[in-house]
PyMOL commands that place a pseudoatom at each C-alpha (Angstrom):
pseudoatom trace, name=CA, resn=UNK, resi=1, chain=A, elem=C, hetatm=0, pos=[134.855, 128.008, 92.479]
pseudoatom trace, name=CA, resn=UNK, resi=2, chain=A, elem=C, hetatm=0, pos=[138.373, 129.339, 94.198]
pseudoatom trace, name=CA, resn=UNK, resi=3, chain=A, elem=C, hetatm=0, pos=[140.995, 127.291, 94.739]
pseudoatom trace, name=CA, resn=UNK, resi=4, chain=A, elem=C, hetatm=0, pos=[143.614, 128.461, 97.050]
pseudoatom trace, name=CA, resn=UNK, resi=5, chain=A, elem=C, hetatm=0, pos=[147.492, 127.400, 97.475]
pseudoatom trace, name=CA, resn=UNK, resi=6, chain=A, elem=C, hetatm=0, pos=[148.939, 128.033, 100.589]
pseudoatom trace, name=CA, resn=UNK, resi=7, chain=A, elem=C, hetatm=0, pos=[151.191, 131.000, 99.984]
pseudoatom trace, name=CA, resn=UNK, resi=8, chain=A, elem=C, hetatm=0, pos=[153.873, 128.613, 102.152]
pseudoatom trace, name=CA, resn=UNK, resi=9, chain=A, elem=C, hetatm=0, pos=[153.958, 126.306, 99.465]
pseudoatom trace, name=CA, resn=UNK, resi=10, chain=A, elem=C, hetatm=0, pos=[153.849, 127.895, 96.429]
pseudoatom trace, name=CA, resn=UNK, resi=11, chain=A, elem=C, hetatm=0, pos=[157.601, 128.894, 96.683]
pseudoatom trace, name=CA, resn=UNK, resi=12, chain=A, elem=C, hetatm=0, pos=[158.212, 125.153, 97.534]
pseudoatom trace, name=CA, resn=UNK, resi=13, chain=A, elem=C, hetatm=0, pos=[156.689, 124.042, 94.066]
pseudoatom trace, name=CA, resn=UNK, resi=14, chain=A, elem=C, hetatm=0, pos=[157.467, 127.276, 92.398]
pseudoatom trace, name=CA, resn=UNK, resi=15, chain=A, elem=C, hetatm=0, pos=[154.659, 128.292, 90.759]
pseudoatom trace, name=CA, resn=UNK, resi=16, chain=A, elem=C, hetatm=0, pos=[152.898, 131.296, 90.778]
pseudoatom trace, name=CA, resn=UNK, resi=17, chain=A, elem=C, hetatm=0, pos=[148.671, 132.183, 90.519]
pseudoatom trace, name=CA, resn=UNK, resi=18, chain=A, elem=C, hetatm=0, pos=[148.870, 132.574, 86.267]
pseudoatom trace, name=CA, resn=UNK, resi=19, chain=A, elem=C, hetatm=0, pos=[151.020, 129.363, 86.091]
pseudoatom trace, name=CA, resn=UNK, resi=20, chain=A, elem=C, hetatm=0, pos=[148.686, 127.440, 88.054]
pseudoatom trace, name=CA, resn=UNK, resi=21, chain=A, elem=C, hetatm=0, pos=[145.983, 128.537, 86.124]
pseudoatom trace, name=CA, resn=UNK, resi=22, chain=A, elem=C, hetatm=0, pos=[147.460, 127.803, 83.129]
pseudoatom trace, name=CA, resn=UNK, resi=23, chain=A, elem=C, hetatm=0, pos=[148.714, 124.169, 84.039]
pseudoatom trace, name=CA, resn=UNK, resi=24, chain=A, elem=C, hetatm=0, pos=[145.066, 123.901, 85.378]
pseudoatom trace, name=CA, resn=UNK, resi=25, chain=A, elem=C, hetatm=0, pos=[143.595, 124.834, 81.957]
pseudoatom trace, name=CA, resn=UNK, resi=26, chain=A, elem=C, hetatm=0, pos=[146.108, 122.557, 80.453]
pseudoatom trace, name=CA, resn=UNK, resi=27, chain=A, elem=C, hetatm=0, pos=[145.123, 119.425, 82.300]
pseudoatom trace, name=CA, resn=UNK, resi=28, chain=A, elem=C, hetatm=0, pos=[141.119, 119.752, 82.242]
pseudoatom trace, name=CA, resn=UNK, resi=29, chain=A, elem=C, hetatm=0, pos=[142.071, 120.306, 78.089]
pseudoatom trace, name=CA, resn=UNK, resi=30, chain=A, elem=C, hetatm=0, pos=[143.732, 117.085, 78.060]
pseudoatom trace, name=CA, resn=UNK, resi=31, chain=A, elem=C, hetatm=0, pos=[142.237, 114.719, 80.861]
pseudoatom trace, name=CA, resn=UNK, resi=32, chain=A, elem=C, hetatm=0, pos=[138.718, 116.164, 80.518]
pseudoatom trace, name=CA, resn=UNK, resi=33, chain=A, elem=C, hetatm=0, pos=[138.344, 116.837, 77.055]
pseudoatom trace, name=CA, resn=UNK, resi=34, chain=A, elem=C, hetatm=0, pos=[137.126, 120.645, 77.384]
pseudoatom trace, name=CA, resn=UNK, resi=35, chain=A, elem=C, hetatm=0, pos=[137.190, 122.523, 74.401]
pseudoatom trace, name=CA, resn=UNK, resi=36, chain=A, elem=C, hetatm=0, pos=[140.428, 124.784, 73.244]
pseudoatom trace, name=CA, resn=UNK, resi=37, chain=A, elem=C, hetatm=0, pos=[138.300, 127.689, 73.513]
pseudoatom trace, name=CA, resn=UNK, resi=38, chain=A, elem=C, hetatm=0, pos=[136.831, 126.983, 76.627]
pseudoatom trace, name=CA, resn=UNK, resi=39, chain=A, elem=C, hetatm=0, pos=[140.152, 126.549, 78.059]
pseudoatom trace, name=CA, resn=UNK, resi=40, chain=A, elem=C, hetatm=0, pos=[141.588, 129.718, 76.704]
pseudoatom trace, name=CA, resn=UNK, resi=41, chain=A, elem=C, hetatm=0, pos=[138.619, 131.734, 78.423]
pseudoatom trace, name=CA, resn=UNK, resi=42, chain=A, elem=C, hetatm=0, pos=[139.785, 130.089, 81.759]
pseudoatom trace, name=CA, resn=UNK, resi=43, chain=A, elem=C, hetatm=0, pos=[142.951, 132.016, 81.325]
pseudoatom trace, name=CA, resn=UNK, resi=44, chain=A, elem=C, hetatm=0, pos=[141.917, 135.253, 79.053]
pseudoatom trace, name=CA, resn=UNK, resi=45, chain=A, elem=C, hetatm=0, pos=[143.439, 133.383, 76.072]
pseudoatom trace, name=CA, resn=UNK, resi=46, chain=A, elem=C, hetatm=0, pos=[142.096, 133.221, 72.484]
pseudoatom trace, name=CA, resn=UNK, resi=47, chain=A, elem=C, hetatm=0, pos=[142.013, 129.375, 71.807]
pseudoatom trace, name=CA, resn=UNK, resi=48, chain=A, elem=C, hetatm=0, pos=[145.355, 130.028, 69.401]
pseudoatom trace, name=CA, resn=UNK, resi=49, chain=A, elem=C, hetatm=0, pos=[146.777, 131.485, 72.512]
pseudoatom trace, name=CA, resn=UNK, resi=50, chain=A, elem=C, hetatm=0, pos=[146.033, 128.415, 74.571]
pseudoatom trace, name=CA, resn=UNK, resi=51, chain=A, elem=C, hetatm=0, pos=[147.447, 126.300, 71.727]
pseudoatom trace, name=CA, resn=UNK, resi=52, chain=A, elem=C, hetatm=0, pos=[150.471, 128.248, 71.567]
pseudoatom trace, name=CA, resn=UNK, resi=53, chain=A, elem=C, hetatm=0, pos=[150.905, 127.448, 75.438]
pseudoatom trace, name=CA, resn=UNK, resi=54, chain=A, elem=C, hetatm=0, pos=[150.263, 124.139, 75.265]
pseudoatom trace, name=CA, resn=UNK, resi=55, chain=A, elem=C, hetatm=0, pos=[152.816, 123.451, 72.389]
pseudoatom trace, name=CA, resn=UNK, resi=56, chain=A, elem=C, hetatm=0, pos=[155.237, 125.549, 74.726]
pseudoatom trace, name=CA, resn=UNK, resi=57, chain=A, elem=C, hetatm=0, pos=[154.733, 123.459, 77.896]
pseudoatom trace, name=CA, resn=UNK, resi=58, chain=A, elem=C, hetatm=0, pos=[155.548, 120.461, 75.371]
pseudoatom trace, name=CA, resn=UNK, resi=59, chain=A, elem=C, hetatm=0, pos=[152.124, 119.134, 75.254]
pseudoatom trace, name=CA, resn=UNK, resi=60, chain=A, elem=C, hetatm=0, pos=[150.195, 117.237, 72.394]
pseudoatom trace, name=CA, resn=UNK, resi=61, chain=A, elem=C, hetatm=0, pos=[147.493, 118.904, 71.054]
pseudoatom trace, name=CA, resn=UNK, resi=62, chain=A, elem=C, hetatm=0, pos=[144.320, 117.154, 71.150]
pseudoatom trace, name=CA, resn=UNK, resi=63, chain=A, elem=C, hetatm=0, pos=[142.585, 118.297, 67.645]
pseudoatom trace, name=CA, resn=UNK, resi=64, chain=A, elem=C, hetatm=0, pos=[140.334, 115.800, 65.656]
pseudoatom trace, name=CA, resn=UNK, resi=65, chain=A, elem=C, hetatm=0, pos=[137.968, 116.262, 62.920]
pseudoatom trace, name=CA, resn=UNK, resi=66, chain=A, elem=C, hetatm=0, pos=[135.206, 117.408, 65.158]
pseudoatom trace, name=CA, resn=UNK, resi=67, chain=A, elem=C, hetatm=0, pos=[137.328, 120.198, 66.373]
pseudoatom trace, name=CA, resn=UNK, resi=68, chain=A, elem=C, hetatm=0, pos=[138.043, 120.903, 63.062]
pseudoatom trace, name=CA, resn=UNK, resi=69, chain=A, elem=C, hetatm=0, pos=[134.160, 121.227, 62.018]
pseudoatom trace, name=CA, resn=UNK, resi=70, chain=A, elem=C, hetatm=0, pos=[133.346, 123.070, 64.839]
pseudoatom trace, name=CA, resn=UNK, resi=71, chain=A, elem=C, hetatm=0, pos=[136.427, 125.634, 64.224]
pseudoatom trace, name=CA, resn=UNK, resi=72, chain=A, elem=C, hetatm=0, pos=[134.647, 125.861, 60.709]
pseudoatom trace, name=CA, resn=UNK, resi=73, chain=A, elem=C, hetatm=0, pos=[130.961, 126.368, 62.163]
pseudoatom trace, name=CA, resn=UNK, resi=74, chain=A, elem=C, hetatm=0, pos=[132.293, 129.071, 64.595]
pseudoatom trace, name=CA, resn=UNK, resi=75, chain=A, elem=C, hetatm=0, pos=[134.058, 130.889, 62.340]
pseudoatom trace, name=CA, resn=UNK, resi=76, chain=A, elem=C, hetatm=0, pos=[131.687, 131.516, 59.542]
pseudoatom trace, name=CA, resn=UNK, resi=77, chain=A, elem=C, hetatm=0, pos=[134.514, 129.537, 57.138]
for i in range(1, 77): cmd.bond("trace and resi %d" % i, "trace and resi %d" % (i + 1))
show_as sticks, trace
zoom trace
C-alpha cells in the first residue's frame, strides 16, 4: 500500500513523511484496535517506543488485561 501527500500540501498542514506515519500508526492503534506491537513495526518502533509516542502526542493508551496476557505469553514472563 503507498499513500502519497501532495508535496504542495504537506507544508500547508506541516507535517512531514515520519510524522504522518506516526499519526497514521497512532490512529489505526486507537480507532482500529491493532496491536502496540503491530503498530510500532509500522514505524520501526519497539511497542515501548510506540507507547512512549503515543503518551507524547497526549494520547490514552489503550492496554487491557488481554494486552497484558499476551505481553506475558510473548515475552516468556
Amino acid at each position: 500500500m503507498k499513500i502519497e501527500i501532495d508535496d504542495s500540501l504537506a507544508p500547508k498542514i506541516d507535517i512531514d513523511e515520519k510524522e504522518a506515519m506516526e499519526l497514521l500508526a497512532i490512529d489505526l492503534y486507537k480507532y482500529k484496535g491493532i496491536h502496540g506491537s503491530l503498530a510500532g513495526k509500522l514505524i520501526g518502533k519497539t511497542e515501548f517506543e510506540f507507547h512512549s509516542l503515543v503518551a507524547e502526542k497526549g494520547e490514552t493508551i489503550n492496554y487491557d488485561v488481554d494486552d497484558l496476557m499476551d505481553d506475558i505469553k510473548n515475552n516468556g514472563l
